[in-house]
Structure formats: C-alpha cells, structure tokens
Backbone as JSON, one array per atom type, in Angstrom:
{
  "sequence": "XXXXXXXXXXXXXXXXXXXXXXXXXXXXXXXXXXXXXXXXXXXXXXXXXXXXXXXXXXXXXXXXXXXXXXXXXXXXXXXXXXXXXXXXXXXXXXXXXXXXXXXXXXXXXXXXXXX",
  "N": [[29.48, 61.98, -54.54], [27.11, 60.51, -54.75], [26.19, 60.36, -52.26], [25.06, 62.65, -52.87], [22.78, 62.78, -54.93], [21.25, 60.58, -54.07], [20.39, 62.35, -51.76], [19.07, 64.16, -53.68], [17.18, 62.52, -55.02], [15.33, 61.99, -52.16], [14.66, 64.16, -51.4], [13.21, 64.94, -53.83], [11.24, 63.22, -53.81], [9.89, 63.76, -51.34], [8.46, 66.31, -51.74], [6.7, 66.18, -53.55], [3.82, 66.02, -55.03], [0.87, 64.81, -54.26], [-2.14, 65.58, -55.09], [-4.05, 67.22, -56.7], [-6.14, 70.19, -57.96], [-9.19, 70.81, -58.81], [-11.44, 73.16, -60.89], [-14.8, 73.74, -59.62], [-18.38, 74.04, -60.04], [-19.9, 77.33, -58.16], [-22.45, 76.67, -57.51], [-22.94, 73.91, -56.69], [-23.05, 70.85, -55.52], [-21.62, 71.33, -51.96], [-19.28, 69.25, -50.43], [-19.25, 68.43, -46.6], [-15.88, 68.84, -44.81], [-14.79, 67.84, -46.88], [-11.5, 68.93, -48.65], [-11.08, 72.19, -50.26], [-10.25, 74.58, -52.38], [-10.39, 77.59, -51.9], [-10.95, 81.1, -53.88], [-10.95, 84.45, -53.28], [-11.33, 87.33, -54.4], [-7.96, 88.02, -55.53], [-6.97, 86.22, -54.07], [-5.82, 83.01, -52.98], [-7.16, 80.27, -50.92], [-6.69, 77.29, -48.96], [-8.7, 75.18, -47.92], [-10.19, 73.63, -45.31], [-13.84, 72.37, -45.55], [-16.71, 73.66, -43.09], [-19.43, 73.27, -42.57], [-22.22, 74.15, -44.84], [-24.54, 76.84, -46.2], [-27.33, 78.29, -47.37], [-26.34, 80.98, -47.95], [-23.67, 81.58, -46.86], [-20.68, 79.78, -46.09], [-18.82, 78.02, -43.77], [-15.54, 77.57, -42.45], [-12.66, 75.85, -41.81], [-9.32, 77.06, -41.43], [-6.97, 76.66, -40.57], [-5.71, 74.48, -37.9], [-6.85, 75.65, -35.58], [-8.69, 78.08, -36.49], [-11.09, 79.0, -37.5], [-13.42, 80.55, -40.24], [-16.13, 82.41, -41.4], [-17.56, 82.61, -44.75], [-18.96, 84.6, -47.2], [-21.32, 83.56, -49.92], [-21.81, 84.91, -51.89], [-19.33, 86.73, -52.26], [-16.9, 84.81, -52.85], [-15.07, 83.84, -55.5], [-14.38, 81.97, -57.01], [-14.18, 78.05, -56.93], [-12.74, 75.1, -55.91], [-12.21, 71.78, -55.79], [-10.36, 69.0, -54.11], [-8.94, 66.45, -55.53], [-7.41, 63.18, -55.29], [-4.39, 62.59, -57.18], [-3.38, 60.27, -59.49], [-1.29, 60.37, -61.41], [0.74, 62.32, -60.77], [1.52, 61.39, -58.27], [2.39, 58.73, -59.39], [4.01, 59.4, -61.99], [5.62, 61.53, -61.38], [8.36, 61.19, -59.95], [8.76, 58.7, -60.83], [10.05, 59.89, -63.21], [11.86, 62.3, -62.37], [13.53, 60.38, -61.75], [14.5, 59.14, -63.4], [15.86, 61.27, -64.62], [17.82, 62.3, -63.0], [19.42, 59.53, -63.0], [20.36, 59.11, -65.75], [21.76, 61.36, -65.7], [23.46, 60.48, -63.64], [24.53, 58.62, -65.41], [25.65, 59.73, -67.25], [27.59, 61.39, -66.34], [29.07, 59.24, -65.4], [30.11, 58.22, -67.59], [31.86, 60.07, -68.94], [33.64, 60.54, -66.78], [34.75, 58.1, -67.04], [35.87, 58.27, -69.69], [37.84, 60.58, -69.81], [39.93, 59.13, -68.11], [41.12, 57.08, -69.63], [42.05, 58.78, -71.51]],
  "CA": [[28.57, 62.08, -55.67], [26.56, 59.41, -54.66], [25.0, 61.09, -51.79], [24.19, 64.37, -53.67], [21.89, 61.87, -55.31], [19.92, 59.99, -52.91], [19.79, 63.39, -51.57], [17.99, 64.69, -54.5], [16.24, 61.8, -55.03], [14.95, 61.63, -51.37], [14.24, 65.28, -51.35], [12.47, 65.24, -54.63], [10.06, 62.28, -53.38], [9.57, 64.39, -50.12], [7.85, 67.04, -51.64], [6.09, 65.62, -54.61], [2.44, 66.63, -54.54], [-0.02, 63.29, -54.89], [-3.46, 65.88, -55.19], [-5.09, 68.12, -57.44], [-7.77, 70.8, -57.77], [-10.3, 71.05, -60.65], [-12.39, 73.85, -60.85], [-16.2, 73.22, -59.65], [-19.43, 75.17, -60.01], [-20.47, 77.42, -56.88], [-23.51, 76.03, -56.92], [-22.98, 72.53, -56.91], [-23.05, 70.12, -54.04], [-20.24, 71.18, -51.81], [-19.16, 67.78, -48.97], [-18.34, 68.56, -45.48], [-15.35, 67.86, -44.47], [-13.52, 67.67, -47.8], [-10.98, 70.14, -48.85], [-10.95, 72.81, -51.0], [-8.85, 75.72, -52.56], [-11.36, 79.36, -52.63], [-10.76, 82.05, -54.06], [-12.05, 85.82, -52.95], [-10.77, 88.0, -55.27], [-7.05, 87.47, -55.94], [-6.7, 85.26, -53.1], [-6.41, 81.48, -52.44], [-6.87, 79.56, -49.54], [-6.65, 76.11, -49.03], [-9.7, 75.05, -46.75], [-11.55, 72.25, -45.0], [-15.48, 72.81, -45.7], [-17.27, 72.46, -41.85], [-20.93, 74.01, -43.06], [-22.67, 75.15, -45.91], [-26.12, 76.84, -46.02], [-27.64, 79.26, -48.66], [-25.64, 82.49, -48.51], [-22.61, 81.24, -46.07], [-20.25, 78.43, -45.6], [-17.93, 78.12, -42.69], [-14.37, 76.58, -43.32], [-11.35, 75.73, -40.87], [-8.44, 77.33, -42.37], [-6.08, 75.98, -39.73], [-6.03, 74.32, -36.63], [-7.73, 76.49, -34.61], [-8.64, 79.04, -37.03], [-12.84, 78.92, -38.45], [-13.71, 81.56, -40.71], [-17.46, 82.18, -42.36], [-17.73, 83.67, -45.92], [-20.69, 84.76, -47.81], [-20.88, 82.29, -50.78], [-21.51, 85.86, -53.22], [-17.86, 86.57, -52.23], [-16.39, 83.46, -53.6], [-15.01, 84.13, -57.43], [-13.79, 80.18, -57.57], [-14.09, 76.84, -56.12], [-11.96, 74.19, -56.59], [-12.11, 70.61, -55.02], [-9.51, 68.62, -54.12], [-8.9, 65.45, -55.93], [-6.02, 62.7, -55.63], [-3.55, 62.98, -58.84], [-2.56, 59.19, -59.42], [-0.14, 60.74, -62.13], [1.54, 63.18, -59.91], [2.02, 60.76, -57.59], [3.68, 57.43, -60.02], [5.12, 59.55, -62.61], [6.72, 62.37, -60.94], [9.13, 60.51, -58.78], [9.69, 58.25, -61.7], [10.93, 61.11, -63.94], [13.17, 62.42, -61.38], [14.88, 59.44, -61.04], [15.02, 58.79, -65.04], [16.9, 62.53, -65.15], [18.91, 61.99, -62.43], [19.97, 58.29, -63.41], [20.95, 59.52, -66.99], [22.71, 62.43, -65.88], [24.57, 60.44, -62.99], [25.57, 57.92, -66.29], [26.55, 60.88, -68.15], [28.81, 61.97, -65.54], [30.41, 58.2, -65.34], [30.74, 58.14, -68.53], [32.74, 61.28, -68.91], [34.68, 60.64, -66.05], [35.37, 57.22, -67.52], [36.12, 58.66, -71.08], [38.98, 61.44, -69.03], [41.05, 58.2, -67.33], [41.73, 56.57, -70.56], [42.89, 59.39, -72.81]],
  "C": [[27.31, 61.24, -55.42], [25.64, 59.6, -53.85], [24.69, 62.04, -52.21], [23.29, 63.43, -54.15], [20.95, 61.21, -55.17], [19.38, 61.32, -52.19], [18.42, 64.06, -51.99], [17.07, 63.88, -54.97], [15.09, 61.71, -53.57], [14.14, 62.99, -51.23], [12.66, 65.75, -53.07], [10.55, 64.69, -54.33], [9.35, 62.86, -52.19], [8.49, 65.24, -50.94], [7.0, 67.18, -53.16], [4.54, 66.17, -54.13], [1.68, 65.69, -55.37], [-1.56, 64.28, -54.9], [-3.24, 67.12, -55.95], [-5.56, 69.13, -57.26], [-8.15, 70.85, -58.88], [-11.37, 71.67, -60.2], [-14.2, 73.26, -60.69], [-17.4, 74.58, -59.93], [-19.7, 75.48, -58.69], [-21.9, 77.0, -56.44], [-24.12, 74.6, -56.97], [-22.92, 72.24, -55.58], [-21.3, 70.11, -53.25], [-20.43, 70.18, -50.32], [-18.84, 68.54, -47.63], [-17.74, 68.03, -45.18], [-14.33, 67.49, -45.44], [-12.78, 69.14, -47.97], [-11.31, 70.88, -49.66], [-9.9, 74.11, -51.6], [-10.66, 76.7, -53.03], [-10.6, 80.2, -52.77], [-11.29, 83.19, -54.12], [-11.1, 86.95, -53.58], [-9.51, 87.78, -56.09], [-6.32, 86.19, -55.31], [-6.68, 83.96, -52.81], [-6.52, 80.9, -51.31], [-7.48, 77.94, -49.57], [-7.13, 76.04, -47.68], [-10.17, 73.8, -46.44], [-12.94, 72.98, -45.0], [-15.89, 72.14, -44.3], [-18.91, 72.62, -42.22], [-20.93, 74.68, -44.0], [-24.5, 75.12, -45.46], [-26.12, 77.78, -46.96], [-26.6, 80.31, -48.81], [-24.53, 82.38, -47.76], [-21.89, 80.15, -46.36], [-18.91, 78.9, -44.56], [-16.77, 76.68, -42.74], [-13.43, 76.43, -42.41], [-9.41, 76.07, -41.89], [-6.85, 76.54, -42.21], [-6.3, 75.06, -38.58], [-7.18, 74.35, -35.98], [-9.32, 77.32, -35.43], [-9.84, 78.9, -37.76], [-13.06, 79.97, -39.04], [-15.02, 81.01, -41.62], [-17.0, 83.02, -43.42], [-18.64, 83.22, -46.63], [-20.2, 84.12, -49.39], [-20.7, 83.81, -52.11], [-20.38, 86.44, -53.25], [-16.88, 85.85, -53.28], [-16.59, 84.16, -55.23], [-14.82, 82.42, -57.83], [-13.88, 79.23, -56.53], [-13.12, 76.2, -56.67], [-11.91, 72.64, -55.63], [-10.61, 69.59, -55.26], [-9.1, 66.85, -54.8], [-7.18, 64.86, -56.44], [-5.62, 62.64, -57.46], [-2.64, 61.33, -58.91], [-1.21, 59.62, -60.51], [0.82, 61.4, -61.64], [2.21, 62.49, -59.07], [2.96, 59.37, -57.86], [4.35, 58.51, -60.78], [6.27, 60.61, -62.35], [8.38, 61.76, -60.25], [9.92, 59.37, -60.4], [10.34, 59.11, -62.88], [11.59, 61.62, -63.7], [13.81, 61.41, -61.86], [15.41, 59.15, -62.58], [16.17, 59.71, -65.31], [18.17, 62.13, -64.6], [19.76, 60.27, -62.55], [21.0, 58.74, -64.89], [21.86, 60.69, -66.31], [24.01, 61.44, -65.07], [25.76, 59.69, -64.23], [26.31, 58.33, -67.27], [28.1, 61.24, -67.87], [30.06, 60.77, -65.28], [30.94, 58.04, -66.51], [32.02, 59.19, -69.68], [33.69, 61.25, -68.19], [35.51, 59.34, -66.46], [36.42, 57.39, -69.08], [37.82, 59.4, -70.76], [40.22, 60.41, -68.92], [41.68, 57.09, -68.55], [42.21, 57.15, -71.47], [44.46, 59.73, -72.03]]
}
C-alpha cells in the first residue's frame, strides 16, 4: 500500500505542468526565442519563435524541424508564461487527497480488527 503511494505521488509530481499560455494580440511585440502555442485553424502547435518580420515569422517546431507561416494565417497566439500556482499547489493537493484517503483506508482497516 505504501508503495502504490509514493508511486502516485512521484508520478503525479512528474508530470505536473509549472507553465501557462495567455492569449496575446497578433500584433503585439512577439520575443525571439520565447515559446509559444499558434494556432492555424483548428490546430495547435507548441513553438519556439526564431524570426518575425511583417507578413512571416519562422518558428522551430522541433529539433531539427523550422517552419515559416504567414502571420494572416495565424487565428491565435498565445505566450508562454510560468504558472507559480500550478507548480506549489498542484503537487500539494495531490498529496492532501492522497494523505486523507491513505488515513481513510487506516482508519477502516483499523475500525475491521477491533469489531
């Protein structure tokens, strides 16, 4: 029981997500170099910005992988910004559930051995 627990505690903290996006205007100052999430019709993609110029910007999607798109394309921006809440209280809310449930479960199993 005890490792199912740290399990799910260790697993929960693994894949916690400490960032953001919040919608921006397309014609605001976009950084090179920071991330972003676009969207071209129904589509998202989660990008690094390497160039912008009037009617283009050119983005690294992967690795390797550079792609240009014409900025009148673009339906949404979104910039990426750390989530200090995502990152303290998630992890501590996990552990609040799973703490209460494990004392649920002792206390049930304790409740069983004395009737």
């Amino acid at each position: 029981m005890r490792k199912s627990i740290i399990y799910i505690l260790l697993l929960s903290f693994l894949l916690q997500s400490c960032y953001s996006y919040r919608l921006i205007d397309k014609d605001s100052e976009l950084a090179v170099g920071k991330k972003y999430k676009i969207q071209q019709s129904n589509d998202y993609e989660k990008v690094r910005l390497l160039s912008v110029s009037d009617s283009t910007i050119t983005v690294n999607k992967s690795k390797n992988s550079q792609k240009t798109i014409a900025v009148k394309d673009i339906t949404k921006i979104k910039k990426r910004h750390f989530s200090v809440i995502k990152t303290a209280l998630l992890p501590v809310g996990i552990l609040v559930v799973v703490a209460g449930l494990a004392t649920i479960i002792v206390i049930s199993n304790s409740n069983s051995i004395y009737k």
